[in-house]
KEKE-3310 file (N, C-alpha, C; in steps of 0.2 Angstrom, whole numbers, plus 5000, padded with zeros to 4 digits):
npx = (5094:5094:5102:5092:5080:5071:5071:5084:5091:5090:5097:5108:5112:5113:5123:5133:5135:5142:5139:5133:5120:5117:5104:5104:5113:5105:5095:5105:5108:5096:5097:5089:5078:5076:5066:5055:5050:5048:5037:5029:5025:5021:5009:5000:4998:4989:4978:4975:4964:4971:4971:4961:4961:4963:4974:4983:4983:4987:4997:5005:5002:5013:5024:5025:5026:5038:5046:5043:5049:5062:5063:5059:5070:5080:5089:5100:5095:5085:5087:5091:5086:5103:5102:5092:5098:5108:5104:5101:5103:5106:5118:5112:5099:5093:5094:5087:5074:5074:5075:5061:5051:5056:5046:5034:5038:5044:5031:5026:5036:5031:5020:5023:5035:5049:5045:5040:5050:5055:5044:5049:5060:5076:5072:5059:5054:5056:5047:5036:5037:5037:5023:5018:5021:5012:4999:5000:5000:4987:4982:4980:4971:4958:4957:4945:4934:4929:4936:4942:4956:4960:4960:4971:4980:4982:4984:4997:5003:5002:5010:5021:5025:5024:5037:5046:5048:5052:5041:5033:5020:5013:5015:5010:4997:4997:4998:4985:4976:4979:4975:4962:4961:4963:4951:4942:4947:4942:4929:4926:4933:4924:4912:4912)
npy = (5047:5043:5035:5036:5032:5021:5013:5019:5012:4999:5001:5002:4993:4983:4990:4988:4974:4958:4941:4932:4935:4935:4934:4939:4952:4957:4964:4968:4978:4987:4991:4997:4997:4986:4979:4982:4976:4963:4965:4967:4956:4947:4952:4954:4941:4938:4949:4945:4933:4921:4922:4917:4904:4890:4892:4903:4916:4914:4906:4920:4930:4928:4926:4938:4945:4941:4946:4961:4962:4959:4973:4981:4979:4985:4982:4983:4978:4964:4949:4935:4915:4908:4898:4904:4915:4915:4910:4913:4923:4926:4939:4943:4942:4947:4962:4960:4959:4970:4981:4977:4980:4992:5002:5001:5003:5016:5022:5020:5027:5040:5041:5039:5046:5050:5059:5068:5060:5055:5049:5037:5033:5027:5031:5030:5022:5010:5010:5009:4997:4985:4989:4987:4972:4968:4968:4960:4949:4947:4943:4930:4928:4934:4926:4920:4926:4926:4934:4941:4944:4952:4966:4968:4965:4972:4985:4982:4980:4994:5001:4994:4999:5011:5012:5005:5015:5027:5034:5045:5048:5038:5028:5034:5032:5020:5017:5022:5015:5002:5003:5003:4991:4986:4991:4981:4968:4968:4968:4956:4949:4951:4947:4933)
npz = (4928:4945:4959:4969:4966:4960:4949:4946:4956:4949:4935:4942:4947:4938:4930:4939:4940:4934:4923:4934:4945:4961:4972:4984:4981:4975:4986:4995:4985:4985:4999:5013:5005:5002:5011:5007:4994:5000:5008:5003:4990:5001:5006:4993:4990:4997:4994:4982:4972:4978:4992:4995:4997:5011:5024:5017:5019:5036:5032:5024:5033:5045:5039:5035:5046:5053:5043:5047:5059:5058:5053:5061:5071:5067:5055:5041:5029:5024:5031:5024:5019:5017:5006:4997:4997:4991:4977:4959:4944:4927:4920:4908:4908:4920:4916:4904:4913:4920:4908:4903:4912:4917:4910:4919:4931:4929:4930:4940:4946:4946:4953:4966:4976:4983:4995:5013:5020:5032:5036:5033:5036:5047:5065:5067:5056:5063:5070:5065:5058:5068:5071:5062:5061:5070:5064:5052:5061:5063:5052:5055:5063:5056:5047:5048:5040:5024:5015:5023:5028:5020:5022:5032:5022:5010:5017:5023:5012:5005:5016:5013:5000:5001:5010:4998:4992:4997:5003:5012:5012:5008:5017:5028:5024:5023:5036:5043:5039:5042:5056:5055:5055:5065:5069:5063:5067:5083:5082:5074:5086:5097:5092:5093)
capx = (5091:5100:5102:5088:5075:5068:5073:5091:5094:5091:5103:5115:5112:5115:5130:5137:5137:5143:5138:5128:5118:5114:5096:5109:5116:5099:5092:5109:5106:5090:5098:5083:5071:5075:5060:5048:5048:5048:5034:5023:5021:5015:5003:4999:4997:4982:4971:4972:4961:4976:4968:4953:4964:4964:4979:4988:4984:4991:5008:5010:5005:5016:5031:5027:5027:5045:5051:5045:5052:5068:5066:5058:5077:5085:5091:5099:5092:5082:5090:5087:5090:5107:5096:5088:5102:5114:5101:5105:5102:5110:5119:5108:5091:5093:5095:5080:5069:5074:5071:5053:5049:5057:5041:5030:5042:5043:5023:5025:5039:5028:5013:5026:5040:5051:5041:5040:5055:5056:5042:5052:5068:5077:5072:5052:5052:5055:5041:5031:5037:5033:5015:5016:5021:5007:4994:5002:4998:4981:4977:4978:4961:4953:4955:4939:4930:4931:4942:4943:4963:4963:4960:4978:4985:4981:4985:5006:5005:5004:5013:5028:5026:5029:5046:5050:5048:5055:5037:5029:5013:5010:5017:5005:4990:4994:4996:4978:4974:4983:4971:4955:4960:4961:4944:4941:4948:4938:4921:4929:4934:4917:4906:4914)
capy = (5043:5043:5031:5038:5029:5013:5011:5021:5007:4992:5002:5004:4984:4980:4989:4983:4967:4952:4934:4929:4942:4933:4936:4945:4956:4964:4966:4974:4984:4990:4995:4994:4996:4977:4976:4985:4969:4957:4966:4966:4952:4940:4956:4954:4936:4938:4953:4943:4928:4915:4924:4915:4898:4892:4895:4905:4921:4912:4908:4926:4934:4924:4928:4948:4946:4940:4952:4967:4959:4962:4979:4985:4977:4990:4981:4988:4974:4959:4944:4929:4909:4906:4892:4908:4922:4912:4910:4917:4924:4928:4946:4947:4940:4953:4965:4961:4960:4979:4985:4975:4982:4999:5008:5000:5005:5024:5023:5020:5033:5048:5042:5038:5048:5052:5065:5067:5054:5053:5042:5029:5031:5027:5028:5029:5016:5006:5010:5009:4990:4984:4991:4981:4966:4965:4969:4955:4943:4950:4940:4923:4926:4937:4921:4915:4929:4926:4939:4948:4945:4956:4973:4972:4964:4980:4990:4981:4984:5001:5001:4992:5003:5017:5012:5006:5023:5032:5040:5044:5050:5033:5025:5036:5031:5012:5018:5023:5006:4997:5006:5001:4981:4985:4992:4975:4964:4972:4966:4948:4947:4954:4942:4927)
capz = (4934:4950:4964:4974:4962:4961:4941:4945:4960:4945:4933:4945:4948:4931:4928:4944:4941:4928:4923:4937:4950:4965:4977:4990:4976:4974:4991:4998:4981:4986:5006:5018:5001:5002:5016:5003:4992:5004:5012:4995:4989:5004:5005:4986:4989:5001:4991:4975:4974:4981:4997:5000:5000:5017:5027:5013:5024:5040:5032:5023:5041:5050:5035:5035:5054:5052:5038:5051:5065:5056:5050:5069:5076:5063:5053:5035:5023:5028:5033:5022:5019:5015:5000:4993:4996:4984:4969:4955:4937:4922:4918:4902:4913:4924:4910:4902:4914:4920:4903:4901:4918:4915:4909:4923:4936:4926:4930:4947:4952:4943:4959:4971:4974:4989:5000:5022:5021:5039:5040:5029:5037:5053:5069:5065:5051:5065:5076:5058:5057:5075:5072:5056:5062:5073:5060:5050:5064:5064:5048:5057:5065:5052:5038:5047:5036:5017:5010:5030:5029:5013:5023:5035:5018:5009:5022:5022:5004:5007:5020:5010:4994:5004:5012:4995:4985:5004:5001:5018:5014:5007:5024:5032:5023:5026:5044:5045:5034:5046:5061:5053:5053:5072:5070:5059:5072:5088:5078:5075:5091:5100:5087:5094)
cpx = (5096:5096:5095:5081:5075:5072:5083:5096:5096:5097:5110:5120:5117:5123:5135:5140:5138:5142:5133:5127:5113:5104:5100:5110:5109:5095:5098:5110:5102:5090:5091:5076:5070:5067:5054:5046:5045:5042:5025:5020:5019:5008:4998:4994:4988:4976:4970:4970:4965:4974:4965:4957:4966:4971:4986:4989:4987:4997:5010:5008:5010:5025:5032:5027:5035:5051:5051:5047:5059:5068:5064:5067:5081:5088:5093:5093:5091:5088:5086:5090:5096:5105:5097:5094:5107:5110:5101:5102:5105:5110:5111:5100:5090:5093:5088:5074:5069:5071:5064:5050:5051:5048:5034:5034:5044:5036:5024:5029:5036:5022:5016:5033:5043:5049:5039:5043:5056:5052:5045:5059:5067:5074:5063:5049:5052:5051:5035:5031:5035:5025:5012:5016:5015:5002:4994:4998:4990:4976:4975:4970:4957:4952:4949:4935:4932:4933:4943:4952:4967:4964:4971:4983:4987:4986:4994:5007:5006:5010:5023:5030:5029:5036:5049:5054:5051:5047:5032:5023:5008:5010:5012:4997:4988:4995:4989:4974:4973:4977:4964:4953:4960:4953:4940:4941:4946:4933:4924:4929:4929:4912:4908:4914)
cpy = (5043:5035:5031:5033:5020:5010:5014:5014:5001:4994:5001:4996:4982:4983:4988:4977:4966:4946:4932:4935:4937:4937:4941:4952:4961:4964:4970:4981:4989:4995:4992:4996:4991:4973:4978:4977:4964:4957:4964:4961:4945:4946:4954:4946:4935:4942:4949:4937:4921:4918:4918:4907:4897:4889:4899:4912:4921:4912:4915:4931:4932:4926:4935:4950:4945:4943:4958:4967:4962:4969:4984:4984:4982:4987:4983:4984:4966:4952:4936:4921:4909:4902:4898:4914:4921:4910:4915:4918:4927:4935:4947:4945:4945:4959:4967:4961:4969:4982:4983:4978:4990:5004:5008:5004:5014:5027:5027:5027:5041:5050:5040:5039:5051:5060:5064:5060:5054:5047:5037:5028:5028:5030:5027:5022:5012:5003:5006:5001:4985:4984:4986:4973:4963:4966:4963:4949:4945:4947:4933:4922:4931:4932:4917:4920:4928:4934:4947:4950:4949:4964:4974:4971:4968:4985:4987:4982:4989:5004:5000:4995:5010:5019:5009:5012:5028:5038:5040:5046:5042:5029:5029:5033:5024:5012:5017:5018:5003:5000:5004:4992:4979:4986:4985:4969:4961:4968:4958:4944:4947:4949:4935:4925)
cpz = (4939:4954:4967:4971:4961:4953:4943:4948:4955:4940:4936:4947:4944:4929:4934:4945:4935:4929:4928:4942:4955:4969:4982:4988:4977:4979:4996:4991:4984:4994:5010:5012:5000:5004:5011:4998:4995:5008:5009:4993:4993:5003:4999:4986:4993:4998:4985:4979:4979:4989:5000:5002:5006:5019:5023:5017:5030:5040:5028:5028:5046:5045:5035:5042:5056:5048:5044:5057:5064:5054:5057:5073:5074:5060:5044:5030:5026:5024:5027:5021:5017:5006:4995:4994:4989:4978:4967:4947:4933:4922:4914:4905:4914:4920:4906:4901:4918:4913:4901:4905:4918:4914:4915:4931:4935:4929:4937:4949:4951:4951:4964:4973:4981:4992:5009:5020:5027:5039:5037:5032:5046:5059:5068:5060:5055:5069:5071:5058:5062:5073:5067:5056:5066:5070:5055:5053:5064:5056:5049:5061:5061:5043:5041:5042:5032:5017:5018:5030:5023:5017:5025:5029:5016:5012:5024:5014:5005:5010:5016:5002:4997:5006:5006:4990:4992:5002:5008:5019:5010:5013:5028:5032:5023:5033:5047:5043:5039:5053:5060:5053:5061:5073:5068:5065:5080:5087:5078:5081:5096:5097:5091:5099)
residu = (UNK:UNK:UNK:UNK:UNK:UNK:UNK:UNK:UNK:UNK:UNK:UNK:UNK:UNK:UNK:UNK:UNK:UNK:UNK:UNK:UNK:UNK:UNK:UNK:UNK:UNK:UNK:UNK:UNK:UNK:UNK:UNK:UNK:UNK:UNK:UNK:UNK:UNK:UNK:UNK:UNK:UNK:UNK:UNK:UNK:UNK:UNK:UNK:UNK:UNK:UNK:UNK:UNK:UNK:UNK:UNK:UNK:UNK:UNK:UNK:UNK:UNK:UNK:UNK:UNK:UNK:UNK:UNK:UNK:UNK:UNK:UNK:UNK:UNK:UNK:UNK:UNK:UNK:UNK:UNK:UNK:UNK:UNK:UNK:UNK:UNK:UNK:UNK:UNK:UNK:UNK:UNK:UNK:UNK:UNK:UNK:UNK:UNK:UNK:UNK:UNK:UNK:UNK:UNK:UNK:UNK:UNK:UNK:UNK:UNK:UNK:UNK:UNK:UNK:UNK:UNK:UNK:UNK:UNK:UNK:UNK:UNK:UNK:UNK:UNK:UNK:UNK:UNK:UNK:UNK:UNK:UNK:UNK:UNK:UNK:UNK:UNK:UNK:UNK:UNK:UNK:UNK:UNK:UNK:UNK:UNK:UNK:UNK:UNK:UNK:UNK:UNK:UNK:UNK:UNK:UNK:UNK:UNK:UNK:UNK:UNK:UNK:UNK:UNK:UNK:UNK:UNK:UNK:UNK:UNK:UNK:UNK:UNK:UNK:UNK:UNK:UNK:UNK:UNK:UNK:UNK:UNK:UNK:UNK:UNK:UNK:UNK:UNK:UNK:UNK:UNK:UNK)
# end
């Protein structure tokens, strides 16, 4: 397994580090696949059920609007509280939850695998994040429909699986995701 991988990154963690392995630790791990996380799970938070509760779509468009804020400015790996940079888990934690996680993560890099890497890299990833953040914000007026702030959610899931895996034809197809919550938002906005 090399670096380039999502499972190589957590080895590489793992024998990097001792005794305690901070929250910084593993997002300057990760490089700018840091923002792939961070982009997930408010996304995540909105298609599954915890969606429908109200303003839970509000605060995770308004946090993913703030992660691609940071990753449009160029930045390598997202900026985070000082609180939350310094929390910490054990070597052996760390340890095994890679290896519990290992065969899910094996699944994943089989159906997402580094391909057209420009669109996940440098200067474009930037433009990518921009378009993102504005799509992000675009769930604050589509949480008047039941489950309307799940399309742009979606549509940053993708978007954030593909800059985690550097897999650009995934980033593409939450581009054209991400195009459809403008078609979604159109209609929202015209109905009212």
């Amino acid at each position: 397994m090399t670096s380039s991988t999502i499972s190589g990154l957590l080895d590489k963690l793992v024998e990097d580090t001792q005794n305690e392995v901070t929250v910084e630790d593993v997002v300057s791990s990760f490089e700018e696949r840091g923002f792939g996380p961070l982009l997930l799970i408010p996304s995540l938070m909105v298609i599954l059920p915890t969606g429908a509760i109200p303003g839970v779509p509000s605060i995770c468009g308004i946090t993913l609007f703030l992660v691609c804020i940071q990753l449009a400015a160029g930045k390598d790996h997202p900026w985070l509280p000082k609180a939350l940079r310094e929390r910490s888990v054990s070597h052996d934690k760390l340890k095994k939850a890679t290896d519990k996680a290992r065969p899910y993560i094996s699944k994943m890099e089989k159906l997402f695998t580094p391909r057209f890497t420009a669109m996940a890299k440098k200067p474009i990833r930037s433009v990518i994040a921009g378009i993102s953040g504005i799509v992000a914000l675009s769930m604050i007026p589509l949480e008047v429909i039941p489950f309307g702030a799940a399309l742009p959610a979606f549509a940053l899931a993708l978007t954030a699986i593909g800059i985690a895996y550097r897999d650009g034809v995934v980033v593409t197809i939450g581009l054209i995701a991400q195009a459809s919550t403008g078609i979604l938002l159109y209609q929202v906005v015209a109905m009212a």
